[in-house]
DRENMIPA-408448 format. One record per residue: residue in three letters; x, y, z of N, C-alpha, C in turn. Coordinates in steps of 0.001 Angstrom, whole numbers, padded with zeros to 6 digits, always signed. Example, Ala and Ser with C-alpha at 12.3 -4.5 7.8 and 13.67 -1.06 7.14 Angstrom:
2
ALA+013190-005690+007800+012300-004500+007800+013200-003300+007800SER+012850-002250+007080+013670-001060+007140+012900+000030+007870
//
This chain:
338
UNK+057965-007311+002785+056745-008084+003077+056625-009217+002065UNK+056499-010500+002658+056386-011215+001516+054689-011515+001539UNK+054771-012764+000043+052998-012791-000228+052944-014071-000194UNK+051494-013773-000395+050928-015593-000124+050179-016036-001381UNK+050174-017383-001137+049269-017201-002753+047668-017527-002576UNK+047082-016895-003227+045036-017044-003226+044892-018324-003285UNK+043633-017915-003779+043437-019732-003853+042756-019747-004823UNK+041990-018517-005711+041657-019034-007169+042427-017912-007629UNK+042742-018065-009119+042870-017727-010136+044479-017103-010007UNK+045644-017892-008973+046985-017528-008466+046929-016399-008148UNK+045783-015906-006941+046309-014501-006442+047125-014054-006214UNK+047792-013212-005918+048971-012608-004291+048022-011953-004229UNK+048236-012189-002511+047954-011112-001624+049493-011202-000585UNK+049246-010038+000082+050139-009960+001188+049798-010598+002440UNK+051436-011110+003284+051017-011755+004173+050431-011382+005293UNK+050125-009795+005189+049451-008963+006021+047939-009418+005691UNK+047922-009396+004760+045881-009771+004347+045505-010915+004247UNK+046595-012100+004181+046092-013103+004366+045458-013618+005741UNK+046804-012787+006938+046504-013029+008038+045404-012391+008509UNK+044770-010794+008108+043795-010298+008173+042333-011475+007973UNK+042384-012042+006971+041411-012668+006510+040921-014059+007062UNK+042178-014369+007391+042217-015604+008757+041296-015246+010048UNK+041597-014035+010466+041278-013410+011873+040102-012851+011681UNK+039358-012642+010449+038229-011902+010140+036989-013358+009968UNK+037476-014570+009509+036923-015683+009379+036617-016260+011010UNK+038164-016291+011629+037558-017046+013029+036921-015746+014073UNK+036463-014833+013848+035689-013644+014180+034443-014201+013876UNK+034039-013675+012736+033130-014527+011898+032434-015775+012771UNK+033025-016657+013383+032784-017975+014023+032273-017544+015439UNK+033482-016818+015983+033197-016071+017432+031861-015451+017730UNK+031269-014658+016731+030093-013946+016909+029159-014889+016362UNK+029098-016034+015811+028387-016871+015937+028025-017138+017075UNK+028915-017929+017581+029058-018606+018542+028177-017311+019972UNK+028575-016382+019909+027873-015574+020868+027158-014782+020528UNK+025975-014890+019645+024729-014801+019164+023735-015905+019946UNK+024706-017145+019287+023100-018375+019565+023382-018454+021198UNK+024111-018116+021813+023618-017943+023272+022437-017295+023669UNK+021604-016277+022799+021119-015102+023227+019687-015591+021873UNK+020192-015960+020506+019380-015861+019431+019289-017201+019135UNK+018129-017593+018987+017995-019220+018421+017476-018748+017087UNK+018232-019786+016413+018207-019570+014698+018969-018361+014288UNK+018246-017841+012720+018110-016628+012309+019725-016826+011816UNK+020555-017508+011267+021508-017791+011081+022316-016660+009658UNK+020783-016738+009048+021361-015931+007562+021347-014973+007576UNK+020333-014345+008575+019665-013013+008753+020979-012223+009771UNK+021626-012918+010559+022750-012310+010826+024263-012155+010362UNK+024316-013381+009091+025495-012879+008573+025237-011810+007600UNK+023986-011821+007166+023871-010394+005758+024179-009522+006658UNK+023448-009379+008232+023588-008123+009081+025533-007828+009070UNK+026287-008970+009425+027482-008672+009750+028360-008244+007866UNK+027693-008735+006574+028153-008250+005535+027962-006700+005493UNK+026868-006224+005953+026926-004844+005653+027420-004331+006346UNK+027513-004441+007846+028496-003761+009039+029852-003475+008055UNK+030273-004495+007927+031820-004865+007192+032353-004418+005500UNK+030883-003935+005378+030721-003392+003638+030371-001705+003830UNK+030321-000895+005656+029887-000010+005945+028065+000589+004771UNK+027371-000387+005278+026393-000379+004861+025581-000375+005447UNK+023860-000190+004985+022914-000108+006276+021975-000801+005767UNK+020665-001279+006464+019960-002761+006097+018734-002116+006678UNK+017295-002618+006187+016374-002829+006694+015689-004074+006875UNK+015155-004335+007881+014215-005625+008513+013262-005664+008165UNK+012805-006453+007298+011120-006648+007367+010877-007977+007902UNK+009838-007646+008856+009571-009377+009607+008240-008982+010717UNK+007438-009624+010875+006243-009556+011593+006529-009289+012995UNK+006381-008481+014422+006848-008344+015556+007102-009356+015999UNK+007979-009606+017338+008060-010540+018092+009233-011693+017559UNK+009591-011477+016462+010970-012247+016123+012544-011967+016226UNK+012318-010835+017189+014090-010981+018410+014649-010075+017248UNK+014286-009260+016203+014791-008279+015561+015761-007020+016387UNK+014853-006370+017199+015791-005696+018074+016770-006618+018915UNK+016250-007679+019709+017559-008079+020671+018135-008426+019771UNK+017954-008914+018777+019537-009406+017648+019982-008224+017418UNK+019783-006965+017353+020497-005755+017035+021783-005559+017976UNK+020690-005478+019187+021272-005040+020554+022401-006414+020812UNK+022379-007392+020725+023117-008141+021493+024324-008405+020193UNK+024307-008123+018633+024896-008121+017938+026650-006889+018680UNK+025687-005656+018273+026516-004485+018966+027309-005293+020025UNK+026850-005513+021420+027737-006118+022473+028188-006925+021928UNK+028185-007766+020970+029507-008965+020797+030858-008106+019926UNK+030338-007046+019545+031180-006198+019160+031802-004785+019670UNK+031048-004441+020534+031690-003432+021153+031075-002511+020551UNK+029971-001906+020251+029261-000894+019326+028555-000311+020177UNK+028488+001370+020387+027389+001319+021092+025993+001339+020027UNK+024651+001535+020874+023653+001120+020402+022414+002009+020821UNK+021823+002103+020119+020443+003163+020616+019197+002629+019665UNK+018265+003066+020014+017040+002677+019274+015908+003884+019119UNK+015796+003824+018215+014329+005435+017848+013363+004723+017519UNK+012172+004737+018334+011070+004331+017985+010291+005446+016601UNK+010145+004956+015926+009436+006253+015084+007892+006578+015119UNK+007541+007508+015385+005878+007504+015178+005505+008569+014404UNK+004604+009013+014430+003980+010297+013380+004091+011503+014130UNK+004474+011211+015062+004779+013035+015985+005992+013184+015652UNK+006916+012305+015443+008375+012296+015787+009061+013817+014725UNK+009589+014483+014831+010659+015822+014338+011849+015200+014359UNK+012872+015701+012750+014119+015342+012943+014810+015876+014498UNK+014776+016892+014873+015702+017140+015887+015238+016265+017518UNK+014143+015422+017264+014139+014435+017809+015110+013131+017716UNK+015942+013053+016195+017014+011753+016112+018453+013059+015561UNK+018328+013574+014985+019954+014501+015011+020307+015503+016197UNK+019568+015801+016868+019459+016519+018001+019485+018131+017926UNK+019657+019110+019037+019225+020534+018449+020379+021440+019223UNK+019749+022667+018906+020690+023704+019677+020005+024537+020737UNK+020644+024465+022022+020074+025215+022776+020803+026455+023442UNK+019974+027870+023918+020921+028562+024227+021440+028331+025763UNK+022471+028398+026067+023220+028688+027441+024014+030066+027501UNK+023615+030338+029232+024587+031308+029617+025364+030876+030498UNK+026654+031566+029787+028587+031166+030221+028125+032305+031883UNK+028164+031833+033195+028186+031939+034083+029021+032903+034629UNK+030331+032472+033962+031366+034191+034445+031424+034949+033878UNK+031066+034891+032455+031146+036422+031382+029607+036856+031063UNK+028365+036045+031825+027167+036269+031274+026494+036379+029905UNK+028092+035689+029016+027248+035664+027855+026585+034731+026967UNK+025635+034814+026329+024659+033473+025723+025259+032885+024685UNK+025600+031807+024719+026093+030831+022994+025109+029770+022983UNK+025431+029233+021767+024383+028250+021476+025174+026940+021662UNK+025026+025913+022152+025287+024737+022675+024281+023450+022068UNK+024912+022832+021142+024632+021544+020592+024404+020257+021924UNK+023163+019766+021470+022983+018818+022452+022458+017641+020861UNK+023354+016583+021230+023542+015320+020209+022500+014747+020514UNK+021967+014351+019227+020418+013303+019295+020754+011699+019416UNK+019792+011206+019383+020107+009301+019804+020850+009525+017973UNK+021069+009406+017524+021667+008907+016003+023135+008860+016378UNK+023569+009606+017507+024757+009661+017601+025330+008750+018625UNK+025333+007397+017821+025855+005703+018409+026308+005044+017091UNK+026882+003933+016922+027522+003563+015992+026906+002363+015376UNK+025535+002349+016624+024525+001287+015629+022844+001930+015685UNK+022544+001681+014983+020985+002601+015217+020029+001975+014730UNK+019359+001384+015746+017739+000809+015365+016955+001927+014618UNK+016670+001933+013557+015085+003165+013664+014169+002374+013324UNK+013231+002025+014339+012621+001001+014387+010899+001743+013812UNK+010491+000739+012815+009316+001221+011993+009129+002580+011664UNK+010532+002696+010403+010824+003600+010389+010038+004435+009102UNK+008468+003211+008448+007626+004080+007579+006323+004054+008600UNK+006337+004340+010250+005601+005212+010480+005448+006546+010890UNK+006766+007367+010484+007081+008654+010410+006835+009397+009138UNK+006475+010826+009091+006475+011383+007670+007869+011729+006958UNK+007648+012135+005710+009460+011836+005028+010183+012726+005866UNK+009737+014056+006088+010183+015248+006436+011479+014312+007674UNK+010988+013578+008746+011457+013000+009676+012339+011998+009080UNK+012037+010880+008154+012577+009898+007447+013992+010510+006789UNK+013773+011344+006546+014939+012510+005535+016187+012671+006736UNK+015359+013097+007802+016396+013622+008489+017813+012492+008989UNK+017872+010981+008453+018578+010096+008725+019843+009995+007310UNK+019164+010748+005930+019923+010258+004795+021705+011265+004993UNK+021341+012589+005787+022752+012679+005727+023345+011745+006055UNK+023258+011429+007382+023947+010767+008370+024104+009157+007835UNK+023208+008753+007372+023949+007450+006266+024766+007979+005341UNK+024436+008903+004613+025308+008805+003522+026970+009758+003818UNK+026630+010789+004527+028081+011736+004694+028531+011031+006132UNK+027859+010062+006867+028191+010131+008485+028163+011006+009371UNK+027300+012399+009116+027878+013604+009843+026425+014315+009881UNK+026144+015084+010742+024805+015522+010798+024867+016940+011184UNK+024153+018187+010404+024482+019451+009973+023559+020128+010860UNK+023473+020971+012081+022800+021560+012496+023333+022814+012752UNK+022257+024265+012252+022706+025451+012709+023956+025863+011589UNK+024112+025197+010685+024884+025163+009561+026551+024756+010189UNK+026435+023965+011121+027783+023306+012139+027563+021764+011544UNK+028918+021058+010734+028960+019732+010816+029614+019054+011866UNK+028542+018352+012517+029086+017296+013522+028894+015887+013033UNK+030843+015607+013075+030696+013912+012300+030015+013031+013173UNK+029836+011783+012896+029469+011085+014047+030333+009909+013838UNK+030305+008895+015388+031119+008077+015936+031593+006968+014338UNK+032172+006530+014548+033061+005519+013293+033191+004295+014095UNK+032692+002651+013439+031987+002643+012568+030374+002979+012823UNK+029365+003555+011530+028137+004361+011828+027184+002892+011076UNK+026196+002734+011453+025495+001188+010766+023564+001759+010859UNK+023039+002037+009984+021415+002372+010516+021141+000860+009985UNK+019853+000536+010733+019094-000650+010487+017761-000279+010632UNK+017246-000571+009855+015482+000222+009706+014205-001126+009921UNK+013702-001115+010708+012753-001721+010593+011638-001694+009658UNK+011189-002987+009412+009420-002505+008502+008394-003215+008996UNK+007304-002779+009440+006043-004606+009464+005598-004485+008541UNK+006119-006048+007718+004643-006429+006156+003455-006237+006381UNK+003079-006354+007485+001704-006507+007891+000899-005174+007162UNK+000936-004613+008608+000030-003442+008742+000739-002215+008080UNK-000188-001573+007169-000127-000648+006741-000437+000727+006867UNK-001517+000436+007096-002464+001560+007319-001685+002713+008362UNK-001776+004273+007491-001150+005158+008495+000140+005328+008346UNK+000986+004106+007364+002393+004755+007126+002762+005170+005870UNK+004166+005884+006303+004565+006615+005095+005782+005777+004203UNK+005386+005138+003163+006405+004210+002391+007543+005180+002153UNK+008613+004554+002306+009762+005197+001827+010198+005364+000649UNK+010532+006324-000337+010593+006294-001863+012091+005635-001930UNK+012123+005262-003316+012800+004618-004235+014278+005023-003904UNK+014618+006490-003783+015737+007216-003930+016248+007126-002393UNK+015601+006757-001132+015562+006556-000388+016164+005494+000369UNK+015073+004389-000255+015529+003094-000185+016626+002381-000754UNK+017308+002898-001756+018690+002801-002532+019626+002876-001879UNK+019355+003723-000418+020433+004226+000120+020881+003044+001124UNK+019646+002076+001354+020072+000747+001722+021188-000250+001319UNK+021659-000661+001851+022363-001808+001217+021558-002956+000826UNK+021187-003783+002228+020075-004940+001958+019060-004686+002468UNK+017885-005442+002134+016422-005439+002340+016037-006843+003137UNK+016689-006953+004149+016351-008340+004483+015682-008546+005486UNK+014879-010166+004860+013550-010551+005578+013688-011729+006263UNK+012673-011125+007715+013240-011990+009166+011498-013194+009005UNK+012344-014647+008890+010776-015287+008649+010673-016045+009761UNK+009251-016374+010261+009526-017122+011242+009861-018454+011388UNK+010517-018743+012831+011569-019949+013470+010326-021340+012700UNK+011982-022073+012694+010754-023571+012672+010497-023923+013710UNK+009287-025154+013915+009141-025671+014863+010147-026147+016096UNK+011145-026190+015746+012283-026739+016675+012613-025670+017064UNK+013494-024902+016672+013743-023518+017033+012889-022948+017840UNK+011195-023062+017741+010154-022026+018216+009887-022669+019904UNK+010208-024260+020042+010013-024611+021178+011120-024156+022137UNK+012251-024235+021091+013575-023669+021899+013459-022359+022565UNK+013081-021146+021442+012234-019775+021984+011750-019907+023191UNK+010475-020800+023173+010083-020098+024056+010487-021040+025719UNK+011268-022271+025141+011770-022778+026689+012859-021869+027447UNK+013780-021044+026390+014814-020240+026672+013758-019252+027127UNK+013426-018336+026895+012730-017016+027597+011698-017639+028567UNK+011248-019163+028956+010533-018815+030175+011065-019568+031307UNK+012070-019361+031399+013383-019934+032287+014326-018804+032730UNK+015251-019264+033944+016125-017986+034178+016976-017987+033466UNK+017520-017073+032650+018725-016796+031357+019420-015867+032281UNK+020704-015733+031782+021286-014476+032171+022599-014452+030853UNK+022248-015031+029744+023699-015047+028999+024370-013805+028408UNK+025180-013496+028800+025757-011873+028148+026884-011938+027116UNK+027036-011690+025985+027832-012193+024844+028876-011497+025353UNK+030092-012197+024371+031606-011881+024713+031927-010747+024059UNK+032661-009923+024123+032971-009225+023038+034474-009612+022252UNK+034080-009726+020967+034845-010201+019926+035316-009332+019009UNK+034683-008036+018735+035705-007552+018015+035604-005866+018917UNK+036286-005125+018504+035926-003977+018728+036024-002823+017641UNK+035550-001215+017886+034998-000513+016414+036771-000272+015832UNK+037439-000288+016491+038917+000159+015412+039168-000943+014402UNK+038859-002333+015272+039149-003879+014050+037783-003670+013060UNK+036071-003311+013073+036169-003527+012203+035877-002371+011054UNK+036365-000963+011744+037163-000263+010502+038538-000317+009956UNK+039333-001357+010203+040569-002233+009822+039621-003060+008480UNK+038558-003679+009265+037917-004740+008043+037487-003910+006703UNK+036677-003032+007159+036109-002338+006542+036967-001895+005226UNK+038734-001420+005286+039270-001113+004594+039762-002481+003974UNK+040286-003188+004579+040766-004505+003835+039604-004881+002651UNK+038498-004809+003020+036956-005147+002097+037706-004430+000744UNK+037644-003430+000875+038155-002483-000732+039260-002831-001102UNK+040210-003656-000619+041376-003746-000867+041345-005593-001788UNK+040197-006191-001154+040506-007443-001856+039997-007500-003666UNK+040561-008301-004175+040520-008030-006055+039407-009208-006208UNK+038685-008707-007035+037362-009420-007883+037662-009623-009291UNK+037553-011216-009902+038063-011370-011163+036764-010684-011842UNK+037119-010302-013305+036403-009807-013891+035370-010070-014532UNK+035334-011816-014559+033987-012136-014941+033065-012606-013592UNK+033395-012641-012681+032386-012045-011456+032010-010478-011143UNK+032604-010065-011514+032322-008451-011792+030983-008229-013203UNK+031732-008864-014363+030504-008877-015235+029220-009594-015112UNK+029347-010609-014051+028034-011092-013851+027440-010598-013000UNK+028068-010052-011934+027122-008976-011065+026503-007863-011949UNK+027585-007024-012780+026707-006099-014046+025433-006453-014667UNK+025634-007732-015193+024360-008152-016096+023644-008857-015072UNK+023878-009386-014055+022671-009497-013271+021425-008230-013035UNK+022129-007313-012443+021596-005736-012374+020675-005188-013714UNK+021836-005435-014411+021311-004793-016244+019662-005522-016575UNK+020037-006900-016178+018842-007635-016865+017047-007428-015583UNK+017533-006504-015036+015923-005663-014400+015765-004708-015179UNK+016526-004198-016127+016099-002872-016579+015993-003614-018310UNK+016795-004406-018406+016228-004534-020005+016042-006031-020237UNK+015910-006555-021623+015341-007945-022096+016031-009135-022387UNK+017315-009284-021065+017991-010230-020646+016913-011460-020641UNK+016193-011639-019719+015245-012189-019328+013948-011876-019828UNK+013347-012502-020872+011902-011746-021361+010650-011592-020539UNK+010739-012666-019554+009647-012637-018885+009545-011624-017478UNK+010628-011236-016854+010841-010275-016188+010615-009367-016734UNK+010771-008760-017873+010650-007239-018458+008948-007148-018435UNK+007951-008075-018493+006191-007842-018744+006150-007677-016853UNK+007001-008044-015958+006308-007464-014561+007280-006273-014402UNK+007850-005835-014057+008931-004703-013685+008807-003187-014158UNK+008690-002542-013647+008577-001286-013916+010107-000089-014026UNK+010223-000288-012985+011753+000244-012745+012664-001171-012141UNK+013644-000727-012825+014953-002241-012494+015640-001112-011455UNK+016856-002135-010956+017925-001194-010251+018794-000619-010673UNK+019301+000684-009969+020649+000952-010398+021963+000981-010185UNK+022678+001471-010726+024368+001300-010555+024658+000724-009217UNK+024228+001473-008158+024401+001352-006506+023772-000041-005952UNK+023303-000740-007062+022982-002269-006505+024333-002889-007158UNK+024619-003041-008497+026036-003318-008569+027002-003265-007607UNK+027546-001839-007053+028471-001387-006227+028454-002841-004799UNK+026867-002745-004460+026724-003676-003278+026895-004777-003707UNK+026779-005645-004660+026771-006723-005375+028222-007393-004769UNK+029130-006597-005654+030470-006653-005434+031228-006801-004180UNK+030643-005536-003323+031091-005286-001949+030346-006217-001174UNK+029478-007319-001265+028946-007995-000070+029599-008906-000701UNK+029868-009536-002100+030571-010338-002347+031695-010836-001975UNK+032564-009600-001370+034157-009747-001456+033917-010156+000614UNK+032863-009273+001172+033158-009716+002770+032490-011181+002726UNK+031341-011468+002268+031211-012595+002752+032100-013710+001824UNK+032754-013203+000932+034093-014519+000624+034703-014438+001951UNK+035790-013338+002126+036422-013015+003376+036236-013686+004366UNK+034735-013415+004565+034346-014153+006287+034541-015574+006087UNK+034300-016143+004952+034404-017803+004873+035876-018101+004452UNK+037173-016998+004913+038695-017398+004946+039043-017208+003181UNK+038152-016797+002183+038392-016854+001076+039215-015574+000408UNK+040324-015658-000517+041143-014337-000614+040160-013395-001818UNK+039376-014094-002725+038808-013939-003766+037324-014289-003549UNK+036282-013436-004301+034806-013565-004317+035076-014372-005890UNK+033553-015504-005288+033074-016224-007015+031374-015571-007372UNK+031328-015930-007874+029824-015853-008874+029144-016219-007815UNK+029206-017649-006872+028450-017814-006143+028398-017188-004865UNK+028890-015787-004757+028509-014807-003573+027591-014179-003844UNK+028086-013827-004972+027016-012360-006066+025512-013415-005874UNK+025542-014515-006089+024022-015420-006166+023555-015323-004885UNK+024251-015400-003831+023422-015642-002564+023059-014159-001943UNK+023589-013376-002091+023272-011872-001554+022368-011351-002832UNK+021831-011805-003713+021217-010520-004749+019865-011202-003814UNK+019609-011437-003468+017663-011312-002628+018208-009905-002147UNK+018418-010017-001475+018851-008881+000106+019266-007691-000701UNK+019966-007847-001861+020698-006155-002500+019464-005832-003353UNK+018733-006906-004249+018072-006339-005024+016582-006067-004782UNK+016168-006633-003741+013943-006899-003629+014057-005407-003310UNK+014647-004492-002810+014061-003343-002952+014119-002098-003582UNK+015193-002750-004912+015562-001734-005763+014436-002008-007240UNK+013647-002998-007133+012580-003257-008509+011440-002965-008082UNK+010776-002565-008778+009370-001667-009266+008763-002516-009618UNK+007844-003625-009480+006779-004130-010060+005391-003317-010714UNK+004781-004090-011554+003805-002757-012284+003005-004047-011706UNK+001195-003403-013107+000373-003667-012059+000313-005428-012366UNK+001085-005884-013778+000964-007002-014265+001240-008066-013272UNK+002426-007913-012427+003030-008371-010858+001758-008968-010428UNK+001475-007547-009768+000385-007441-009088-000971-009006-009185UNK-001465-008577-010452-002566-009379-010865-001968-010693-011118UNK-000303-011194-011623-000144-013020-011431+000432-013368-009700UNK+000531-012503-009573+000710-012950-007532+002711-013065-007804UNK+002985-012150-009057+004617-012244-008566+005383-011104-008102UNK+006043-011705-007263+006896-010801-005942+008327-010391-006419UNK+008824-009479-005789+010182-009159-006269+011203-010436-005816UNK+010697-011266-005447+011642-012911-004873+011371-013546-006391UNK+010338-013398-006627+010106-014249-007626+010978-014128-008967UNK+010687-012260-009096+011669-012031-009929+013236-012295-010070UNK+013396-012177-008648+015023-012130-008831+015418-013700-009140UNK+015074-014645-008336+014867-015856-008800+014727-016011-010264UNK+014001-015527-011108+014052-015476-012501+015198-014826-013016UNK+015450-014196-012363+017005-013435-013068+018600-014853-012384UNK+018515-015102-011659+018953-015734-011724+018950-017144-012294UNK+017977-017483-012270+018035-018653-013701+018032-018141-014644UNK+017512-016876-015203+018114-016889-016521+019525-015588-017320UNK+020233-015476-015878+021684-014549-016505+022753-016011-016328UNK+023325-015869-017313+024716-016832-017016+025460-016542-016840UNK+026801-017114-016326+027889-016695-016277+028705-016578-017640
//
């Protein structure tokens, strides 16, 4: 096999991953391209979505109703070949409402009773759980195997589930009242936290001339689930120089200590290790997707909104000057250097 050379810092890679990375870039373009048939705007909000697919990661939405959150889910999946399901969550909802349960049957020729697994909606390879802090934890819980092992335990039987597995959680900023916030240890288990804002004016006329007209556009499918658990592994396989590695570290570091002085008087809890890990790993796909063999500093900058607003703790000092975890991170980034 011969190699090719990077393009910073005289990589090799092989000419297997270069070509990988070629085909993962004009992909990249493809599902563009058959999105805005279906989605006007929302441009950023779907490549973080396609970094974590590709970083096997899972994301939550926060964005006010009515901004095409689900059909961007749903019509994402079809440009890829994913299947797709959606759990509405409410306050009645029981895990064996999303992992599913056991029921008994009788075997017809021997008359005898076994217990027979019947699979809950979780078992699709993309999963809306849509407003998913208006359920109690007890219910909320019942999703962390299945992000974190892929596999969901009933009756003390592990059943894996489909490959690749992606949860996407909804939130409304809005309204509160009646839900159950998701804790800290919880929310970690996220990759990104990203927020759907609304269209500009141009875009919003486009909205609504497209939906009150006859549409019928049905996206292409561009990749399917074996290519992008192909991606998925290539992701771990590409090399990060080491002082983009250390600046993702001390980016992280400086929420928890006095990198930044003025961040340490709002913050309560900083993030941990597992925002690093993502740092890195959204770094290296979205180099990738833009044909790049190597992540710079300026990946780690554009993904820390999305890895970090929901790993910091504001106290009540936040609170009372009107600053937000945007605000903060913004402060961490002007003041960590490379």
């Amino acid at each position: 096999m011969t190699d090719a050379q990077g393009e910073a810092g005289g990589v090799q890679l092989p000419q297997d991953d270069v070509q990988a990375i070629e085909a993962l870039k004009k992909a990249h373009r493809k599902i563009r391209e058959q999105m805005a048939r279906v989605i006007v705007g929302q441009q950023e909000v779907l490549d973080q979505l396609l970094i974590a697919i590709f970083s096997q990661g899972h994301c939550i939405l926060e964005g006010v109703p009515g901004l095409a959150k689900t059909l961007m889910i749903s019509t994402l999946a079809r440009s890829i070949r994913l299947t797709f399901n959606r759990i509405q969550f409410t306050p009645d909802l029981m895990p064996s409402d999303i992992t599913g349960t056991e029921v008994i049957q009788e075997d017809k020729a021997t008359g005898e009773r076994v217990f027979k697994f019947l699979s809950g909606p979780v078992f699709a390879n993309v999963i809306l759980a849509d407003e998913i802090n208006r359920t109690p934890p007890k219910t909320q819980a019942a999703l962390l195997e299945s992000m974190q092992e892929k596999q969901v335990t009933v009756g003390g039987i592990r059943h894996p589930l489909a490959l690749p597995f992606f949860v996407l959680a909804t939130q409304n900023p809005i309204e509160q009242e009646g839900t159950y916030p998701l804790p800290e240890a919880q929310l970690d288990r996220f990759m990104f936290n990203i927020r759907v804002d609304y269209p500009s004016e141009e875009e919003e006329i486009r909205i609504v001339e497209s939906t009150t007209s006859p549409s019928g556009h049905t996206p292409t499918i561009v990749l399917h689930a074996n290519e992008i658990m192909e991606t998925q592994a290539l992701v771990r396989t590409v090399p990060v120089d080491s002082h983009v590695l250390r600046y993702a570290i001390r980016l992280v570091r400086a929420t928890r200590d006095d990198t930044v002085p003025q961040v340490k008087q709002y913050v309560s809890w900083g993030a941990g290790p597992r925002a690093g890990q993502n740092l890195i790993l959204g770094a290296k796909v979205r180099a990738v997707m833009n044909g790049r063999p190597i992540p710079g500093v300026e990946d780690v900058r554009e993904i820390a909104h999305p890895v970090l607003r929901h790993r910091i703790v504001t106290n009540f000092n936040a609170d009372a000057d009107g600053v937000s975890t945007d605000n903060i991170i913004d402060m961490l980034l002007e003041g960590v250097k490379e």
